[in-house]
N, C-alpha and C positions, 0 to 999 in steps of 0.2 A: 476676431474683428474683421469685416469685411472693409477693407482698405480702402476701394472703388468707392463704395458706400458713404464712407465716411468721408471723404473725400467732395463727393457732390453734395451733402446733405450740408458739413461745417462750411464749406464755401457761399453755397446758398445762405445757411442762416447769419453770416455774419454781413451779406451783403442786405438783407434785407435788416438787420437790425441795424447797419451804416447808416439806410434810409430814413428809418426812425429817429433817428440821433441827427442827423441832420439834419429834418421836419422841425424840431426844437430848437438846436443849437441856432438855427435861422430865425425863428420865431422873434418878438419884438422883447419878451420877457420868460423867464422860466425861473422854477422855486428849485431853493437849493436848501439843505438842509443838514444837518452836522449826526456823524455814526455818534458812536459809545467814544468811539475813538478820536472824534475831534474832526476825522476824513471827512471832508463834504459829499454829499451822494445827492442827483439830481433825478429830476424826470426821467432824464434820458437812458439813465444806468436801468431804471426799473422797468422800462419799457424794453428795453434790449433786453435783460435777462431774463423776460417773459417771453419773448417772442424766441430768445435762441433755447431756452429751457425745453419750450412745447414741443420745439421742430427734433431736437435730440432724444426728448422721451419717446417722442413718436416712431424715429426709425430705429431707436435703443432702449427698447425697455426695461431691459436686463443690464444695464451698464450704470453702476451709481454715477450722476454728476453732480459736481462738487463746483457751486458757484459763489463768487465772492457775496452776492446778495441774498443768499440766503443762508443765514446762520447755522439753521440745522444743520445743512450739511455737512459743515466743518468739524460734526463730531463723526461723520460717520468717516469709515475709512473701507478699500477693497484693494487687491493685488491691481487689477488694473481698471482707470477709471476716465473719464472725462472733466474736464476742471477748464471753466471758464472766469472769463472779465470781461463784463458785457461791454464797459469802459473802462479802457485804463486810460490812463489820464487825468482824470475831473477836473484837476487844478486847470490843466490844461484847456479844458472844455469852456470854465465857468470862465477864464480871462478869456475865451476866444481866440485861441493863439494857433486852433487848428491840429496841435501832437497828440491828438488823442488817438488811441484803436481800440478792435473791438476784437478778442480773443478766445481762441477754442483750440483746446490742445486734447490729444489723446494719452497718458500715457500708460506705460505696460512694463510690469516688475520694475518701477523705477525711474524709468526712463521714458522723458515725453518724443514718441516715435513720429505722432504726428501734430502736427498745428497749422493756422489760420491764422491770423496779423493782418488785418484790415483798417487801414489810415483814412474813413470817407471824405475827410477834409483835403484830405492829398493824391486823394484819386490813387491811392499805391493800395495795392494786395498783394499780399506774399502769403504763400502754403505748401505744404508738403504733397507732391501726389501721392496717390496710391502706391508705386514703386520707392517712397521715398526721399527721393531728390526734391531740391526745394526750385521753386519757381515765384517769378513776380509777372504776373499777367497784366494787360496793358488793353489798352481800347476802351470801350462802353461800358465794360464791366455786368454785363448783363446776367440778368439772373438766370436763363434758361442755357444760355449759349456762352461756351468758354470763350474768350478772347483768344491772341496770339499771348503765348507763356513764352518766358526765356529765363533757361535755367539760370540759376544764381550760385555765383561759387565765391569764395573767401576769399581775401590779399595774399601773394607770395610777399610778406614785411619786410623789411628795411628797417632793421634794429637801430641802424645811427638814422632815422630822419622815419618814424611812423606817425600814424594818423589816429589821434585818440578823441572817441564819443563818452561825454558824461552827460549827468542829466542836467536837463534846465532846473527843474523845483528843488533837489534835492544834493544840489551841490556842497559840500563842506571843506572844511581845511582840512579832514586828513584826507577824503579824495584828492587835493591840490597836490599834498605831501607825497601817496604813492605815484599821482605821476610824474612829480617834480624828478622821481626814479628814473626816466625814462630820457632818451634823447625826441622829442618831442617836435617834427615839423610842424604840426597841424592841429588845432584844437578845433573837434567841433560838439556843441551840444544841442540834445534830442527831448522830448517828452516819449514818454510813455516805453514801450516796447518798440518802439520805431529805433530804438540803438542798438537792438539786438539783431535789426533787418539792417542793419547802417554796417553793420561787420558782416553778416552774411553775404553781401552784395559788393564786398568787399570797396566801401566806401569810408571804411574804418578799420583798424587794424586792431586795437583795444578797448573794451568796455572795462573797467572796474565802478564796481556796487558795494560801496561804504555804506550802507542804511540798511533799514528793515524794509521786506519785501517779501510778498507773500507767493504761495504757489501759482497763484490763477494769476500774479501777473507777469510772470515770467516763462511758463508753459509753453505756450505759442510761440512767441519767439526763440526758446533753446531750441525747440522739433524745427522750425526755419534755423537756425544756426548750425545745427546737426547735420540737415539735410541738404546743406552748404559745403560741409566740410570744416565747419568750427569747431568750435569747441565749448563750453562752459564749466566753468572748475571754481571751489571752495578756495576762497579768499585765504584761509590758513593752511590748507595742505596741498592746495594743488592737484584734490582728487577729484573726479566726478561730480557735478552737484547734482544729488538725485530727488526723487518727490516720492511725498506718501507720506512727510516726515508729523509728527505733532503738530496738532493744529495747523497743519500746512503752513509751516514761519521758514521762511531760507535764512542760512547767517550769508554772510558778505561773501560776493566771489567774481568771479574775471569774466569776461566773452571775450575769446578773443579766437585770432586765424594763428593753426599751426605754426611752429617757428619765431612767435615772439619771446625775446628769453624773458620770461617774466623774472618778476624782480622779488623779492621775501619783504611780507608785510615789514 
């Protein structure tokens, strides 16, 4: 994979499908509509994952990608691939609440090496460069010309007094219960993959993920938490959480910055 490449091409395409999503989300009304699954999926989901689908076949032909909105994919699988969420969020979109992003990760034997997290409501972009290391770019945001980037690095934590990100929609009592685990200064909660950028940027110290959660919506963010210096690990063993798996399903697991002692389900 050419890293440079990819790098101009996913930042491009997810800024131009922010656009799109935003063209909508402003609009006076928009149809929303229910999966197999019950998930709502809108306009906007379908128009992003047209427009970042094209922009990716086009400078990767040879690279399967694997996107939430189109079913076929999810049967196919390759050692290494591209996996996107043209919207993660929806909940978030369809109340207007603004935590939505628009996601494109790379990953390679397992591990998503690069990704894209683009917030268009929040004016926040975060990505991995070419070298790796993660950045949150700032200014105009412009499609042709990078802004000013400043790298992004994790929390040194404070195990008696940390700072824990959970989600807005998908909160429950056993998420309460493991972090009831914890000495706990600070609660704050996020939509979408914006918690994964919330500990990268060391504005959180812990994420835990009690729910079902698929590969493309978490992709982007772990390659920004990586590229951070974080970490992301399986909710029962504390290993690695890796991708490729059956029908691209994660089981439950942690984001968090080196040195937090986590705690046993």
């Amino acid at each position: 994979m050419d890293f440079q490449k990819l790098e101009t091409v996913s930042r491009r395409a997810a800024l131009e499908a922010g656009a799109k999503i935003m063209e909508i989300y402003q609009s006076d009304d928009f149809e929303v509509k229910s999966k197999s699954d019950e998930s709502p999926v809108t306009e906007a989901d379908e128009a992003a994952d047209a427009m970042i689908s094209a922009a990716l076949k086009e400078a990767f032909p040879d690279v399967l990608i694997v996107t939430e909105e189109q079913a076929d994919s999810h049967a196919e699988s390759a050692e290494n691939f591209l996996i996107v969420d043209p919207l993660d969020g929806t909940k978030e979109f369809v109340k207007r609440r603004g935590e939505f992003t628009v996601n494109i990760a790379y990953v390679e034997k397992g591990v998503p090496v690069r990704g894209v997290v683009y917030a268009p409501a929040k004016d926040r972009l975060f990505y991995t460069q070419a070298d790796g290391t993660s950045v949150e770019e700032t200014g105009d945001l412009a499609l042709d010309a990078v802004g000013a980037v400043k790298p992004i690095k994790v929390s040194t934590p404070n195990n008696d007094s940390l700072i824990v990100v959970a989600s807005k929609s998908h909160r429950d009592q056993a998420t309460d219960d493991y972090i009831g685990k914890y000495a706990v200064k600070d609660m704050t909660s996020a939509g979408s993959s914006l918690k994964f950028c919330l500990v990268a940027t060391g504005e959180a110290d812990l994420y835990p993920r009690l729910g079902r959660t698929m590969e493309w919506d978490t992709a982007a963010g772990h390659a920004v938490v990586l590229g951070a210096g974080g970490q992301v690990l399986r909710f029962d063993d504390h290993s690695p959480l890796t991708y490729g798996k059956p029908i691209y399903e994660n089981p439950f697991f942690i984001v968090t910055a080196p040195g937090v002692e986590l705690k046993e389900a």
